[in-house]
C-alpha positions as CSV (number, residue, x, y, z in Angstrom):
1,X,-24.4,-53.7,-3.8
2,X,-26.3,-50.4,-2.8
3,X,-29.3,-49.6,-4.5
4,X,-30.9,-46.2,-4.8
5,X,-34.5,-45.1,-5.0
6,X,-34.6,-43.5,-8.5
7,X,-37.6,-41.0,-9.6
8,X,-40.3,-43.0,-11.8
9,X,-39.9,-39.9,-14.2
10,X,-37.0,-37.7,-14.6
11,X,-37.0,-33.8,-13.9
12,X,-37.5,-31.8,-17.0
13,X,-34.7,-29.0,-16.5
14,X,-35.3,-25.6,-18.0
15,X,-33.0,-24.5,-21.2
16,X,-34.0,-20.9,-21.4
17,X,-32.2,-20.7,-17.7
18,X,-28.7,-18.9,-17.8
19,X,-25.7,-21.4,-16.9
20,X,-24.7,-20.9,-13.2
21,X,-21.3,-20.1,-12.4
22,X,-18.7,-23.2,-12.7
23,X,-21.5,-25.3,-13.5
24,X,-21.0,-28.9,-12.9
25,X,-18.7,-30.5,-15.6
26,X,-20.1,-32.8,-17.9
27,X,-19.1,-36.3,-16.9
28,X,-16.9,-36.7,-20.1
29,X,-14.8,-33.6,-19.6
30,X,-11.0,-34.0,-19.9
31,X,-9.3,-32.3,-16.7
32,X,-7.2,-29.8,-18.6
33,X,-10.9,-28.6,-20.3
34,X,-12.1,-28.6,-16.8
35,X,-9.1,-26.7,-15.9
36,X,-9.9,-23.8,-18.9
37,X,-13.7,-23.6,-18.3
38,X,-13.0,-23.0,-14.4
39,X,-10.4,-20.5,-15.4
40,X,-12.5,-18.1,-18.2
41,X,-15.7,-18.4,-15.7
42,X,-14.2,-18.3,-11.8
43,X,-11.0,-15.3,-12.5
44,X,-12.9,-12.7,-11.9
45,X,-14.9,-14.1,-8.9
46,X,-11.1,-15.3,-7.7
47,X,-9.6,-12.0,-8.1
48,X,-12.5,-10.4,-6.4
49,X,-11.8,-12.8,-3.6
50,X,-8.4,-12.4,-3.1
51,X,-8.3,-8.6,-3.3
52,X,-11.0,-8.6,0.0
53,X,-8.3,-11.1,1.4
54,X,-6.0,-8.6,2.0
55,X,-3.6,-9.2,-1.0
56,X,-2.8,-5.7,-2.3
57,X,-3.8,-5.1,-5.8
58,X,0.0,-5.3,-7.6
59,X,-0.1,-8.7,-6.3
60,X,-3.2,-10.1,-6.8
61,X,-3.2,-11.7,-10.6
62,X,-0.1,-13.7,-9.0
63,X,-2.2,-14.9,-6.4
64,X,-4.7,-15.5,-9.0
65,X,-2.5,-17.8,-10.5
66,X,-1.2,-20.0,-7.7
67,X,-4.6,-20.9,-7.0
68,X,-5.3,-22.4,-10.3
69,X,-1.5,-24.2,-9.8
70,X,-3.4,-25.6,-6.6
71,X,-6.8,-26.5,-8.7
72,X,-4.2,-27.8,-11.9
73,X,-3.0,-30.4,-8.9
74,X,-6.3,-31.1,-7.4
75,X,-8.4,-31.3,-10.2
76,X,-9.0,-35.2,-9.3
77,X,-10.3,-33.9,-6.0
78,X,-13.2,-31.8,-7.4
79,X,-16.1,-33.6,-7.3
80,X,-17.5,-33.2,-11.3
81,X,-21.5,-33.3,-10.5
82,X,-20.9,-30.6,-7.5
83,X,-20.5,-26.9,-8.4
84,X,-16.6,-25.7,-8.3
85,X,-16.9,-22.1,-6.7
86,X,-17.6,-23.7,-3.2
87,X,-13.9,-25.5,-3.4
88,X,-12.7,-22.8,-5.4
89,X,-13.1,-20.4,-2.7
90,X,-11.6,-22.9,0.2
91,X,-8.9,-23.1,-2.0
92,X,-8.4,-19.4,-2.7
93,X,-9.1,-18.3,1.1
94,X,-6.2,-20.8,1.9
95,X,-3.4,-19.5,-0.8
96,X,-4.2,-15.6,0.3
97,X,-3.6,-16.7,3.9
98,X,-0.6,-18.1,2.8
99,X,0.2,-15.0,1.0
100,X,-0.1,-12.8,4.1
101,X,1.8,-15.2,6.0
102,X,5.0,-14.8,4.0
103,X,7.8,-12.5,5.8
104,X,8.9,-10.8,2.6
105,X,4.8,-9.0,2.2
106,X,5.4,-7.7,5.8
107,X,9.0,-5.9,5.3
108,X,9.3,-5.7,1.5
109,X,9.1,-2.1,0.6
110,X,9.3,-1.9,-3.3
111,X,11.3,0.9,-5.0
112,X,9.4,3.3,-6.2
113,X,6.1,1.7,-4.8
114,X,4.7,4.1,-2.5
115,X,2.4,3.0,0.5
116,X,-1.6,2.6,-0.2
117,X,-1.7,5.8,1.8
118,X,-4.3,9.1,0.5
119,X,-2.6,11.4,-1.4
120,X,-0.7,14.2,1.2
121,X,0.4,16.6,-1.6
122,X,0.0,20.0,-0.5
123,X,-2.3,22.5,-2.4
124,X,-0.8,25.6,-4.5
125,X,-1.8,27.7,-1.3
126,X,0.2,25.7,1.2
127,X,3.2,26.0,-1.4
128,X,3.0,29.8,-1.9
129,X,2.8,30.4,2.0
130,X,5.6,28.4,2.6
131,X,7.3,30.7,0.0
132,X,6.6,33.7,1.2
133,X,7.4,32.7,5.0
134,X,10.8,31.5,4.0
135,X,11.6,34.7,1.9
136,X,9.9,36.5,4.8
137,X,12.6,34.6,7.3
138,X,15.8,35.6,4.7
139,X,14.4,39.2,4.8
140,X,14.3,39.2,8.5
141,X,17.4,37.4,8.7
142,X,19.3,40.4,6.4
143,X,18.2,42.8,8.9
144,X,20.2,41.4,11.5
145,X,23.6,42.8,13.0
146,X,26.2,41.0,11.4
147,X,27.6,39.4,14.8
148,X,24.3,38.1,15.5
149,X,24.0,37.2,11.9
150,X,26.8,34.9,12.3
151,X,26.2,33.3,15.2
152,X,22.2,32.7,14.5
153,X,22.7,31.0,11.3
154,X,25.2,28.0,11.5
155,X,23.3,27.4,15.0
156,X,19.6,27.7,13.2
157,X,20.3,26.4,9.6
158,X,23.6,24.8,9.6
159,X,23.0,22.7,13.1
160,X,26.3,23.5,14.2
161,X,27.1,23.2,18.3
162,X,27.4,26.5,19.8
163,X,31.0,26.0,21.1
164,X,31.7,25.1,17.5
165,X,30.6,28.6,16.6
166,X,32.3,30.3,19.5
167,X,35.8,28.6,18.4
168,X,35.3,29.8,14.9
169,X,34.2,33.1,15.6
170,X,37.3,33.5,18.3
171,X,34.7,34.7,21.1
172,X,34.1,33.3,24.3
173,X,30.9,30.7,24.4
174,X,28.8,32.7,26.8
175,X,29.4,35.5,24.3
176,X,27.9,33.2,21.6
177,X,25.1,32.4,23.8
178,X,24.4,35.2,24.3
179,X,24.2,36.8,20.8
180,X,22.3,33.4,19.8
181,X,19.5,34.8,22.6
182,X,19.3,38.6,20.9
183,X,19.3,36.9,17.5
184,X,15.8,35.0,18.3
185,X,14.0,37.7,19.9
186,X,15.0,40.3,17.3
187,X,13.9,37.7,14.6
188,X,10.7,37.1,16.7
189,X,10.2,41.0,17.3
190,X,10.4,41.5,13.4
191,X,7.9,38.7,12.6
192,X,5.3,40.5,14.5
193,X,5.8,43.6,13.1
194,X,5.3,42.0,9.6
């Protein structure tokens, strides 16, 4: 039998003193009490955890909740005069590493989720130009001869081959080419002179 050296008079302990996080658990405590204290005082500081482990916010409260599965099996394992946040967070660090490690969180993409990315909206300004240059462009393209007209367009807009164009138009291809290279520099020729 091991005897220890015990204090001839016993620390008094401050009441006044705010309780520390996860406190140790009074030696009476059922588990599943244990279980419910660690759970209203340690979510937050788990969350928190979690969320600077790399688990993206939609998924964190599920993380959250597979690390109190893992305390709800180890319970026994926690040591009930210790403080629980220093297992806690062993525990937590080892289910977000587990998260990360899953194939489905590297390729999932959900629908209608879009990527933590800043927001690339454009401004009002951006929108109007882009207006006015593509009226600009149907302007310029109205001007055009109609035989370069119809050659510049299904090329241009449509993405058509040029010997596609030449076959429907019943002209020879270096005919098409051609009227394809007058097309561009009349169209470049008028957007300097806007």
């Amino acid at each position: 039998m091991i005897t220890l050296p015990v204090c001839p008079r016993p620390a008094k302990i401050p009441t006044d003193l705010p309780a520390s996080p996860s406190s140790p658990a009074p030696p009476s405590e059922p588990p599943s009490k244990r279980i419910t204290r660690l759970y209203t005082e340690e979510r937050s500081f788990i969350r928190n955890l979690v969320l600077r482990r790399g688990v993206p916010a939609r998924d964190a409260d599920d993380v959250v909740h597979e690390v109190f599965l893992v305390v709800c099996r180890r319970i026994a394992d926690l040591d009930p005069t210790h403080t629980a946040r220093p297992w806690l967070h062993v525990i937590t660090v080892q289910v977000a590493a587990n998260y990360r490690k899953r194939a489905r969180h590297h390729r999932e993409r959900l629908p209608g989720v879009l990527p933590d990315q800043p927001d690339q909206r454009l401004d009002t300004d951006e929108i109007i130009a882009s207006h006015e240059e593509r009226a600009h462009f149907r302007a310029r393209l109205a001007r055009l001869r109609p035989k370069l007209r119809s050659v510049v367009i299904p090329y241009t807009l449509e993405e058509r081959p040029i010997s596609e164009i030449a076959i429907t138009l019943d002209i020879p291809e270096p005919t098409a080419y051609a009227r394809l290279h007058l097309a561009r520099a009349a169209l470049v020729r008028r957007k300097a002179t806007r």
